[in-house]
N, C-alpha and C positions, 0 to 999 in steps of 0.2 A: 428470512429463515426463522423459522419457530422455533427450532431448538438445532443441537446438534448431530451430528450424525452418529448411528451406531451399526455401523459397517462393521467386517471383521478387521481391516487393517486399525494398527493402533497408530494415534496419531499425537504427538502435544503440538501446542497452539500458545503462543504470547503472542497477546493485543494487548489493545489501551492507545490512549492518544501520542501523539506525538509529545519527545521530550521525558517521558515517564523511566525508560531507563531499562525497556525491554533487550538490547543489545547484551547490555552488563548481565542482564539474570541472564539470559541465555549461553551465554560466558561459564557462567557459574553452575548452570544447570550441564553442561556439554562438559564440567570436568568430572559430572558425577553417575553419569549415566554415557552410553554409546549411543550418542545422535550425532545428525549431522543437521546442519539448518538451513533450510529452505527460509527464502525470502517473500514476502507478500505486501511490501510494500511500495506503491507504484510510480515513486521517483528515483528511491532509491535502485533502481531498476538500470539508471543510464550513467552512463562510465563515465562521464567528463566532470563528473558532480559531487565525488565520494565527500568533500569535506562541506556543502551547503545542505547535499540529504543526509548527513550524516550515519553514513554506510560505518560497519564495522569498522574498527581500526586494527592495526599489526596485531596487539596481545590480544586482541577477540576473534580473530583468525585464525591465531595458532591454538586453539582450545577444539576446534573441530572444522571440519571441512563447510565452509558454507557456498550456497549455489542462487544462482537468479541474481545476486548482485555486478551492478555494474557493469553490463554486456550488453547496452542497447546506446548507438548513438543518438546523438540531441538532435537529428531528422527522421527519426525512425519510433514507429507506437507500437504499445502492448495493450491491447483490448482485454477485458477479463478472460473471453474464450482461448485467448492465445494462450495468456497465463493458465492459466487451468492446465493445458494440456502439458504445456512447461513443467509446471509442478506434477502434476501425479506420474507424470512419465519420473520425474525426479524421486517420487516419493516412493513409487513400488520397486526401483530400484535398488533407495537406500532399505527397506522393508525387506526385499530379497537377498539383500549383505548381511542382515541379522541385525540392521542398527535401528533406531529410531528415528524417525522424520519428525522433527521439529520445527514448524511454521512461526515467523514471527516475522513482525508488522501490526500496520495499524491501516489499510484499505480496507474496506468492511465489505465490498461491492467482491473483491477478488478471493477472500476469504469464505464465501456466500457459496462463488461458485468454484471452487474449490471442493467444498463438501458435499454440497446438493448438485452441482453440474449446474449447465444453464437452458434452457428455452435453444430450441433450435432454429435462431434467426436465420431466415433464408441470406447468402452470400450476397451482400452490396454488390449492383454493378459499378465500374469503376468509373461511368460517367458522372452517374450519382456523388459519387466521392467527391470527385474532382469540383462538381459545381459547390459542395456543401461548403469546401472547402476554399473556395475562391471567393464567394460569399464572406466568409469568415475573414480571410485577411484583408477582403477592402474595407467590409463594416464594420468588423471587431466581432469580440463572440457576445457582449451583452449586448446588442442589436438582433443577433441570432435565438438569444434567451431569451427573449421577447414573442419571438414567434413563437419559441418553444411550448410558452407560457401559456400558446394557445390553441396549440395543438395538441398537448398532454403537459398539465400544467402540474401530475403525479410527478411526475419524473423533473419537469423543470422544479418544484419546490426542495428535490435533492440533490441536484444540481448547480454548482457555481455558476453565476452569470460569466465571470471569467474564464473557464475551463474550459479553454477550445474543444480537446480533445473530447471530452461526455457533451459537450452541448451541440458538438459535430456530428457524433457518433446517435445520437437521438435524433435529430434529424435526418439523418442520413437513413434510420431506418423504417421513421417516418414515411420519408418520400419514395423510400422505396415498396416497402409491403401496403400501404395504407392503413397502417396499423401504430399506436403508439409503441415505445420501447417497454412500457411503463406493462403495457398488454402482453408484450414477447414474455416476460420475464416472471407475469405472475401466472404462465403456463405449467405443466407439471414436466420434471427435469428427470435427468437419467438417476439409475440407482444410486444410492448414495453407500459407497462403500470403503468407508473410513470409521473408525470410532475414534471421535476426536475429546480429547482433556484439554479443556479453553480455560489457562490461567490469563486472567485480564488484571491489569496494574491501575490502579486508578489512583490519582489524586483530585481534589479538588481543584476547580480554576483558580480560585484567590492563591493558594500556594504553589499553584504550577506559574503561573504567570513570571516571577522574578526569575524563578528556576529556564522558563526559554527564554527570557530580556538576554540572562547571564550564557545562554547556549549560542547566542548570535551571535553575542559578543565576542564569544571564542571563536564562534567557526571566520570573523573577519580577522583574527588576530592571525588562525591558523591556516588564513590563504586565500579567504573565499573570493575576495576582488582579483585576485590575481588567477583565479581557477577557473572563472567566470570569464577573463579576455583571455585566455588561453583558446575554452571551450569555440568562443566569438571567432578569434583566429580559424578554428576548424568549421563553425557553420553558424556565417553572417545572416543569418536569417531568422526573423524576431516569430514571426509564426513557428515555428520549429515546436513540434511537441515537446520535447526538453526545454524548451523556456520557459514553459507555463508556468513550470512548481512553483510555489511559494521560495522564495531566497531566490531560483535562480532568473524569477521575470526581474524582482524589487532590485538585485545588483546590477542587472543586464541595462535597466533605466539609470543606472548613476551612471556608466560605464557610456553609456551616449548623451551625458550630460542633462539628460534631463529632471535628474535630483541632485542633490548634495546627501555627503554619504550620513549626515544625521537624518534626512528625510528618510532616508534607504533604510536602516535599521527602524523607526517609528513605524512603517507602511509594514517592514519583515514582521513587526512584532505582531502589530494588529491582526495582518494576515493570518499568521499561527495560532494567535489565540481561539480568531473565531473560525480554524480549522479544529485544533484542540476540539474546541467547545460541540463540532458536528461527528466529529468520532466520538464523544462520549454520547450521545442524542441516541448515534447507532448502534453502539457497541450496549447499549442499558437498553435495548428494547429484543438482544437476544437471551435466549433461556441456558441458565445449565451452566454462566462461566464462574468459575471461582477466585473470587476479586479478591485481589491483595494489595497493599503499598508496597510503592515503591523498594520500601527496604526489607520489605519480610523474606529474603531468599530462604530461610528454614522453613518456612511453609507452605512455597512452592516447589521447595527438594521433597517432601515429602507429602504433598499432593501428587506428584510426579510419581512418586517409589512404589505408593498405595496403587497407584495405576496400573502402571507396568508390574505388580506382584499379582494384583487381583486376574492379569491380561497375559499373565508369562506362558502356563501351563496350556493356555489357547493359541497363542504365538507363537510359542515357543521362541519371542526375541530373547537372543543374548543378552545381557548387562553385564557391565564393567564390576568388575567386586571394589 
């Protein structure tokens, strides 16, 4: 995406890496304005996981309605095209109530096509599926990412070697069109009919880093071992898309013995970081966002206000006084 979108609907947008604290402003922003929030980030997505993806909590819920969290089980996947339809059916909705649709997250892939729409990959057949994915759990997915590597080596370079889920999903559409994902996607996409205000939170790594050690370490104090053999209880299956995420594959290995829980947290952290570290790569090579830290919430209330003032008399959305 080269820049953002200028559709007529208006839209706000909080991205940034993981950890940065986009939940809390959006807390802060939803008591100052009528939105409601839309979800875009693609763990936070499954219901067995609210305290390892760190989903909203009670007092960030009761500040406005939010949607897309936590309603997919840990054997069930959301492709960006799913999502997309998800959200703007979500979003003209909230847009038709008089309120605000507020996006926030930090998936940069679902965010993309969210604004712009996506390439219209022809439908997988489902034998297709079934083999890419049989593949995957005998050989793992970085034996998969290897091929990937060499079939469209675009796409495997932003790509996890671990991420079942996209290194499936690229091959799966590989084998089906004869064509890379990499080629679907830099096709031209439907209208883009949004005007989106992209506040992005940024920190550095050297200071984010203590800041997620200390975020782990909360989410194990606040349940995560025990939310993770709950989830296990409901689906014994380590291939399961809901395993993948970062926290919930690193606890699922203590949990069958094969770390101890300081291995678990070291692997959690590393993990994050060098997730952190690829949402900031993508998030700084889009146009137009207005980056702020962590704590400046007054400059993102009124980056927000200037929006929605300059966009009212067009909208005609309601605001809260």
């Amino acid at each position: 995406m080269d820049s953002f979108g200028q559709g007529p609907q208006k839209v706000v947008c909080l991205l940034g890496s993981t950890g940065t604290g986009k939940s809390s402003l959006a807390a802060f922003l939803a008591r100052n304005i009528a939105a409601e929030v839309i979800n875009f980030d693609s763990r936070q997505v499954y219901k067995r996981f609210p305290v390892i993806t760190a989903q909203p909590g009670p007092e960030e819920l009761k500040t406005c309605r939010h949607w897309l969290y936590g309603f997919l089980e840990t054997d069930e996947r959301l492709d960006a095209a799913s999502f997309t339809d998800l959200a703007r059916n979500r979003a003209d909705r909230i847009t038709g109530s008089g309120r605000i649709p507020m996006l926030v997250g930090g998936t940069g892939l679902y965010l993309r096509s969210f604004v712009k729409g996506l390439a219209p990959i022809p439908k997988i057949p489902r034998e297709i599926q079934a083999d890419v994915r049989t593949r995957c759990r005998l050989y793992g997915p970085e034996r998969l990412h290897r091929d990937l590597q060499k079939t469209d080596p675009g796409a495997a370079g932003k790509i996890h070697p671990r991420d079942r889920q996209r290194v499936s999903r690229a091959l799966e559409v590989y084998q089906a069109t004869g064509r890379p994902i990499s080629w679907w996607q830099a096709q031209p996409s439907r209208e883009i009919r949004y005007h989106v205000l992209p506040i992005g939170l940024w920190l550095d790594l050297k200071p984010l880093a203590p800041r997620l050690k200390d975020r782990i370490e909360s989410m194990i104090e606040r349940g995560a071992v025990e939310e993770a053999r709950a989830a296990w209880e409901k689906c014994p299956r380590e291939e399961a898309p809901g395993w993948s995420g970062i926290g919930c594959a690193e606890v699922l290995q203590f949990l069958l013995g094969r770390r101890t829980l300081d291995q678990t947290r070291d692997e959690w952290f590393k993990k994050t970081r060098a997730y952190a570290k690829r949402q900031q790569t993508w998030f700084k090579k889009e146009k137009g966002i207005v980056w702020i830290s962590p704590g400046d919430r007054d400059r993102a209330l009124e980056a927000v206000q200037r929006f929605l003032e300059s966009s009212s008399k067009e909208s005609g959305v309601r605001r809260e006084e």
